[in-house]
N, C-alpha and C positions, 0 to 999 in steps of 0.2 A: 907640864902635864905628862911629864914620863910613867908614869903612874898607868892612865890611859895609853899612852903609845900614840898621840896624837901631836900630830906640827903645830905651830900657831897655825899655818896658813888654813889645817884643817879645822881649827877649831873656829878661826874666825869664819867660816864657811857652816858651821852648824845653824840651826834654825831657833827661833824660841821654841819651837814646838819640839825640838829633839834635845835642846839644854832641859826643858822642864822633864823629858820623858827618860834621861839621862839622871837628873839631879832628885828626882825624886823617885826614883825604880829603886825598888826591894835590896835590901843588900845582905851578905853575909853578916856574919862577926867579924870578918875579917877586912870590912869596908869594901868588899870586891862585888860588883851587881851579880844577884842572885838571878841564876835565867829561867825562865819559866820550864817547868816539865812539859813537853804535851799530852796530853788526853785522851788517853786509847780506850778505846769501849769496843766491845764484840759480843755481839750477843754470843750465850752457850748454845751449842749445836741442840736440834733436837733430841731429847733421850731415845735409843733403842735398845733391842733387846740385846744386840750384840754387843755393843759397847758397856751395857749392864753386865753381861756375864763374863767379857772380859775383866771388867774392875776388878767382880768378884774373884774369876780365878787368881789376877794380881794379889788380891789381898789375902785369899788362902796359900798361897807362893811364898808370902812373904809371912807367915801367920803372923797376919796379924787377926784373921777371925780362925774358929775352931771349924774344923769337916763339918759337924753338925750344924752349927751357923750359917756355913757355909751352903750345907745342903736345904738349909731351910729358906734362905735368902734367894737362892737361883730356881726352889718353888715359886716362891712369893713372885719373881719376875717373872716368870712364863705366865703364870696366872695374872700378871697385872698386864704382859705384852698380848697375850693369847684372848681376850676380851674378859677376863674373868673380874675386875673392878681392881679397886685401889690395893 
């Protein structure tokens, strides 16, 4: 079991329950067991107005949007942060 990195005396010490969760666990192509990822979730912070209008200056910095776009997008947010609707 060089393979594993495992003694006899370890292996005779394994359980059915850790042979079956060994011998039948996900593997690569390469026959080496595949480990799980774990599972990160986070919700997104709530939207505000400053973090809207920094994007947007980002994305005018970088143009990727035009001044006018620009100017009209950081309308639309005050008016959407300021109670003006959607």
């Amino acid at each position: 079991m060089e393979h594993y990195h495992l003694t006899l005396a370890e292996i005779a010490n394994l359980t059915d329950r850790s042979i079956k969760s060994v011998y039948f666990h996900a593997r690569e192509k390469d026959g080496s067991i595949r480990m799980p990822l774990p599972e990160v979730t986070q919700e997104a912070p709530p939207e505000t107005e400053e973090g809207t209008l920094q994007s947007l200056a980002f994305l005018l910095s970088a143009n990727l949007i035009t001044p006018a776009n620009y100017a009209q997008c950081v309308e639309d947010a005050k008016r959407k942060f300021n109670g003006g609707g959607p």
